[in-house]
Each structure stands twice: as C-alpha cells, then as structure tokens.
C-alpha atoms as a printed R data frame, in Angstrom:
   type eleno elety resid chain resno      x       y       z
1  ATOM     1    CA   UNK     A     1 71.390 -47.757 162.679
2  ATOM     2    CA   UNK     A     2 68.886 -46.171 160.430
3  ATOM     3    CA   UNK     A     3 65.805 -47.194 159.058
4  ATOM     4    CA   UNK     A     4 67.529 -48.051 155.511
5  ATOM     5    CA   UNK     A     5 69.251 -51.029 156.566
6  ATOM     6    CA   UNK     A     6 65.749 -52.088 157.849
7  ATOM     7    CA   UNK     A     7 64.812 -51.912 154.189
8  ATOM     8    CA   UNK     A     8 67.238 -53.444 151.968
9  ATOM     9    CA   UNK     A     9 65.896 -56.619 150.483
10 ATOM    10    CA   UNK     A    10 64.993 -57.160 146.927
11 ATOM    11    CA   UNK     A    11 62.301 -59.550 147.124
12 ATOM    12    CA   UNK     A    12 58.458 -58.865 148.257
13 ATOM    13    CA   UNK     A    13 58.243 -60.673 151.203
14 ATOM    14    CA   UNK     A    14 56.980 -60.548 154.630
15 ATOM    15    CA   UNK     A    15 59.349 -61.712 157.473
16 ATOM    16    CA   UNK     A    16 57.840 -63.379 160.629
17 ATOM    17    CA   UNK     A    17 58.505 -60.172 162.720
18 ATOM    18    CA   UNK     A    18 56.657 -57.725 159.760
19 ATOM    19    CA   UNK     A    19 53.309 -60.500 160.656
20 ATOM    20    CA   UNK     A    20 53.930 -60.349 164.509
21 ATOM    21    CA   UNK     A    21 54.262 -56.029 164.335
22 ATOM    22    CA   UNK     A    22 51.535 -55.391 162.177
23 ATOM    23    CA   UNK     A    23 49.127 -53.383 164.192
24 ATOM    24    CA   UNK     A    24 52.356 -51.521 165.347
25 ATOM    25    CA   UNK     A    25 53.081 -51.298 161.368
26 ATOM    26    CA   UNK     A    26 49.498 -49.564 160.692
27 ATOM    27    CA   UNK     A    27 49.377 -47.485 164.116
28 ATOM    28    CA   UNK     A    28 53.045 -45.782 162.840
29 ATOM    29    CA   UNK     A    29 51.740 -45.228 158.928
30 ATOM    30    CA   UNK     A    30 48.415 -43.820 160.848
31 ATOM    31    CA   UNK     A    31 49.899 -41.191 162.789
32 ATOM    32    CA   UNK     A    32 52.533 -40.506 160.424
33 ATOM    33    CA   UNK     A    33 49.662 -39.739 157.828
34 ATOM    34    CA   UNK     A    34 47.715 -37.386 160.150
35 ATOM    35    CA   UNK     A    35 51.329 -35.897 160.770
36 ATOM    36    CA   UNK     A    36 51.447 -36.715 164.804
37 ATOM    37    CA   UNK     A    37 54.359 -35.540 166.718
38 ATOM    38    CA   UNK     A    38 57.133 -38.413 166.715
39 ATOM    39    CA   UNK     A    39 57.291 -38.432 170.087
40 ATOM    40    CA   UNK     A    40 54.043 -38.858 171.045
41 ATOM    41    CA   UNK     A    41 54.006 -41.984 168.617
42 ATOM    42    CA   UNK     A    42 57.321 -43.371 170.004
43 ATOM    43    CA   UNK     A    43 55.931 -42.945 173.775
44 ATOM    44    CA   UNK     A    44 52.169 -44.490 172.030
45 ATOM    45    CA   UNK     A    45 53.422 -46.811 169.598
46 ATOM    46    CA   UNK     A    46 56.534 -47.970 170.465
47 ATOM    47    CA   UNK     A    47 56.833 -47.459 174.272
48 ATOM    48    CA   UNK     A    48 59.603 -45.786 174.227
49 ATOM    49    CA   UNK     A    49 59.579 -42.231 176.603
50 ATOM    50    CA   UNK     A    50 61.302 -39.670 174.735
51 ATOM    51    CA   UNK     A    51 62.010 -37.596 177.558
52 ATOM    52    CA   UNK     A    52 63.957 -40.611 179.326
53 ATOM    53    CA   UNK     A    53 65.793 -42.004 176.278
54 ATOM    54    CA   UNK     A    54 65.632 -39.502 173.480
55 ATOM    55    CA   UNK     A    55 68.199 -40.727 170.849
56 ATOM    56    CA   UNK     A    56 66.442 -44.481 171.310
57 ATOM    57    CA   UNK     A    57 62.739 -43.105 170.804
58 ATOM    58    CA   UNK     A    58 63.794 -41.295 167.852
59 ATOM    59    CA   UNK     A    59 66.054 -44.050 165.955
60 ATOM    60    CA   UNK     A    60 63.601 -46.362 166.783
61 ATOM    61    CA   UNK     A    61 60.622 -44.404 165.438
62 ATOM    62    CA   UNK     A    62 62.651 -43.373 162.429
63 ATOM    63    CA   UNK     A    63 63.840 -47.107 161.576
64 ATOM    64    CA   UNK     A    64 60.694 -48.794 162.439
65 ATOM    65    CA   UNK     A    65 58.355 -45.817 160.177
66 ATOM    66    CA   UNK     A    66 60.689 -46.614 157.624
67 ATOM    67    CA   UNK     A    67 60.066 -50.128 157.729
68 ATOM    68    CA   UNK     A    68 55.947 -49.722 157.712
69 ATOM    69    CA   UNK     A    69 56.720 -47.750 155.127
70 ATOM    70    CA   UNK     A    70 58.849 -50.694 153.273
71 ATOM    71    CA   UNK     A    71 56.004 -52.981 154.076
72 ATOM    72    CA   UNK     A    72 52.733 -51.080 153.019
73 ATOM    73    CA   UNK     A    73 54.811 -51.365 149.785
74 ATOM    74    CA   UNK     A    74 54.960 -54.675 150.034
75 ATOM    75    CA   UNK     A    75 51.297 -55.461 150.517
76 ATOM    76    CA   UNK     A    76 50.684 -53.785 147.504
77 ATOM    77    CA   UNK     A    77 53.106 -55.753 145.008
78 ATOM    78    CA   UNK     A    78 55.810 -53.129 145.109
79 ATOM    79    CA   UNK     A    79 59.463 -53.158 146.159
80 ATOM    80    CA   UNK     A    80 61.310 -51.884 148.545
C-alpha cells in the first residue's frame, strides 16, 4: 500500500484516527522538515525498528508522512 491511497478523499475533513494521531501527525511533518533520517523517525515516531522489519518501517513511514502531509493541508482549508 502506499501513502496515496491514504490520501484520496475529496472533502476537507478530519477522520477520528487523523484527531487520535495528531502528535504522531506533527512529530512526522517535524522531522521530515529538519530532513531526519526515515529510520530514525519510524524507530521514534512510529515504533517500528527498521533493522527488524525494514519494508514495514519504511511503508509505514512513507504512507503515514504522506498522510500528515494530506492533513496539514487540511487544517489549512486546502485539499488533498
């Protein structure tokens, strides 16, 4: 799965799970503005280890970013 599908609807809205994530939300857009290794930030973040489950950590880093990304949009009156 990537992080599109994560980011498909047409309408401005927040689900239930974008509320309960938040901090995750910010702590992803964070580190990927001060350009922080993605594996770091999946291990942080996301508690994934990288070194134990590396195509997991990275999907779900890419997907989830994605959708932070979709989000931040969101908050701000734009689309996804």
């Amino acid at each position: 799965m990537t992080g599109r599908l994560l980011c498909h609807r047409t309408e401005p809205t927040l689900t239930p799970y974008d509320r309960e994530h938040a901090v995750t939300c910010m702590r992803l857009l964070d580190a990927d503005a001060e350009g922080a290794d993605w594996r770091e930030v999946a291990e942080i973040a996301l508690r994934i280890d990288p070194s134990q489950e590396p195509v997991r950590a990275r999907r779900t880093h890419e997907s989830h970013l994605v959708r932070a990304k979709c989000v931040s949009r969101m908050a701000t009156g734009g689309w996804c």
